[in-house]
Steps between C-alpha positions, in 0.01 A plus 500: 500500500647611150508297210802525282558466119788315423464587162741819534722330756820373307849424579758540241847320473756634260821300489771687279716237315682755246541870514811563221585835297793478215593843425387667160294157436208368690377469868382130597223394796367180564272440818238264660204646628248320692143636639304334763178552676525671865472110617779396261277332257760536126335678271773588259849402445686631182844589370595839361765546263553874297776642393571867399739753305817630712649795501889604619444735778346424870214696403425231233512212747296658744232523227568156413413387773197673542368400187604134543332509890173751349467216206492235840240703683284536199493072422420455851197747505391307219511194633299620823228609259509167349469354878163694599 
């Protein structure tokens, strides 16, 4: 019989509410993410808001994005390090 750690088992929910770019001025996101245990226990549930620069060219947006959805990925791994 195995034993496992549910220490590194987690689930995490990420509802989008707001993904808007206005050309040459700013790209928007706001999400809820959520992280529970492997057993749904809540260990976390937080809103994300950033906002950065926007460009005028597709390019730009993709970027945007990236950034906006990086800066996303980045609060969550901090708040699983928080959740140890």
């Amino acid at each position: 019989m195995s034993t496992r750690d549910d220490s590194f088992n987690r689930v995490i929910l990420v509802d989008i509410v707001k993904l808007d770019t206005s050309w040459q001025d700013k790209g928007i996101l706001e999400a809820w993410y959520t992280i529970k245990t492997g057993n749904g226990q809540i260990l976390a549930s937080k809103k994300f808001s950033d906002s950065v620069p926007m460009g005028n060219s597709y390019e730009d947006l993709v970027k945007t994005h990236s950034k906006l959805l990086g800066n996303l990925s980045k609060a969550i791994a901090n708040t699983l390090t928080e959740c140890r």
